[in-house]
N, C-alpha and C positions, 0 to 999 in steps of 0.2 A: 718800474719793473723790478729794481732791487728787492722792494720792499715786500713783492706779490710775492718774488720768488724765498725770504726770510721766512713767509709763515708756512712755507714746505715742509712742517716737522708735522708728526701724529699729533701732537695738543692742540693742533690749529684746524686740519682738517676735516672736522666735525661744521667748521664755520663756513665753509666751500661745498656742502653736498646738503641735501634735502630728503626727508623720508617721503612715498607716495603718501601714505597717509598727513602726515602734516602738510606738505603741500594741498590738500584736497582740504584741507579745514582753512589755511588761510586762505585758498583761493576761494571759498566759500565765503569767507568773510571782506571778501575783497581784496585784502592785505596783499596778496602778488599777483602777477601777470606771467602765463605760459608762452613761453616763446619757442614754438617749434624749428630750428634749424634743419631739418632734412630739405634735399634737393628739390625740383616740384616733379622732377619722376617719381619721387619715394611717396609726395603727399596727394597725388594723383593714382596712386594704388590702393592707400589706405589715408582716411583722412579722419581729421579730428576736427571735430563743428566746434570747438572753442581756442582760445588762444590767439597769438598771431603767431602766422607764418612768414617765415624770416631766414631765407636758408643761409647760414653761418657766411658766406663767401661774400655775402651780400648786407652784411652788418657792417662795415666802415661808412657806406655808404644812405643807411636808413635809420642810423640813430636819435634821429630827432622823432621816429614813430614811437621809441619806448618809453616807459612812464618813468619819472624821477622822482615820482613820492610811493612807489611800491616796492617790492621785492623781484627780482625778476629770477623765472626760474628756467634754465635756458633746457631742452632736452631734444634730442634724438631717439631712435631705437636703442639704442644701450646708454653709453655715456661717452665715447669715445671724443665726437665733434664735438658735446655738447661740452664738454670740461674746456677745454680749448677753446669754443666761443664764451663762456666764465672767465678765463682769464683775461681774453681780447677783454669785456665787458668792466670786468673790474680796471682794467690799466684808464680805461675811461671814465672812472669815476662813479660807476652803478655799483651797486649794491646787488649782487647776483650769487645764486648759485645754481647746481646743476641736480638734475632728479635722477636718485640715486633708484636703480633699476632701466631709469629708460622712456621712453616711450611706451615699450614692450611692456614691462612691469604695469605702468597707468594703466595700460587696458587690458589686462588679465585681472587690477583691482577693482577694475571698474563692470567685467564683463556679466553680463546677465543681469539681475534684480540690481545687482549692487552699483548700476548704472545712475540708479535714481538717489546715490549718494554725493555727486557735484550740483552743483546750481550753474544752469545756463542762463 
């Protein structure tokens, strides 16, 4: 924890956030996996047909579902739960970060035509 909490300066956290659009090219490429932490109220209102669902509270306990040879990129509606599930993730040894916009952000880039720019 020492060590997560040392790269807390601005030259580091570029290494801890993810843009929608690069995420949408590596996850296209395979390179990382989407891991939705919202509650299952929030993903029962609105839902996303890719990814896993994994609501943050419930990560101590389902770690052996996520992949150890990808990138994982943890998101919620903003970034609030999901940075905080990043850092739980990293003290564990993944390699993670957090999609910077949100969930909310993904699918305003994704909405209408521009829907046909991830691979299901």
């Amino acid at each position: 924890m020492q060590e997560l909490v040392r790269k807390i300066v601005p030259s580091e956290m570029d290494g801890m956030q993810i843009e929608i659009e690069d995420f949408i090219a590596m996850y296209n490429e395979k390179k990382c996996e989407l891991i939705d932490v919202r509650v299952p109220f929030e993903t029962a209102v609105w839902q996303l047909n890719f990814g896993l669902k994994i609501p943050a509270n419930e990560l101590p306990d389902r770690l052996d579902e996520l992949p150890k040879d990808k990138l994982i990129v943890v998101a919620c509606p903003r970034t609030n739960r999901s940075n905080m599930a990043r850092i739980y993730l990293s003290t564990e040894g993944f390699e993670v970060k957090y999609l910077i916009g949100g969930l909310l952000g993904l699918m305003d880039a994704l909405k209408g035509g521009k829907a046909k720019g991830i691979k299901l």
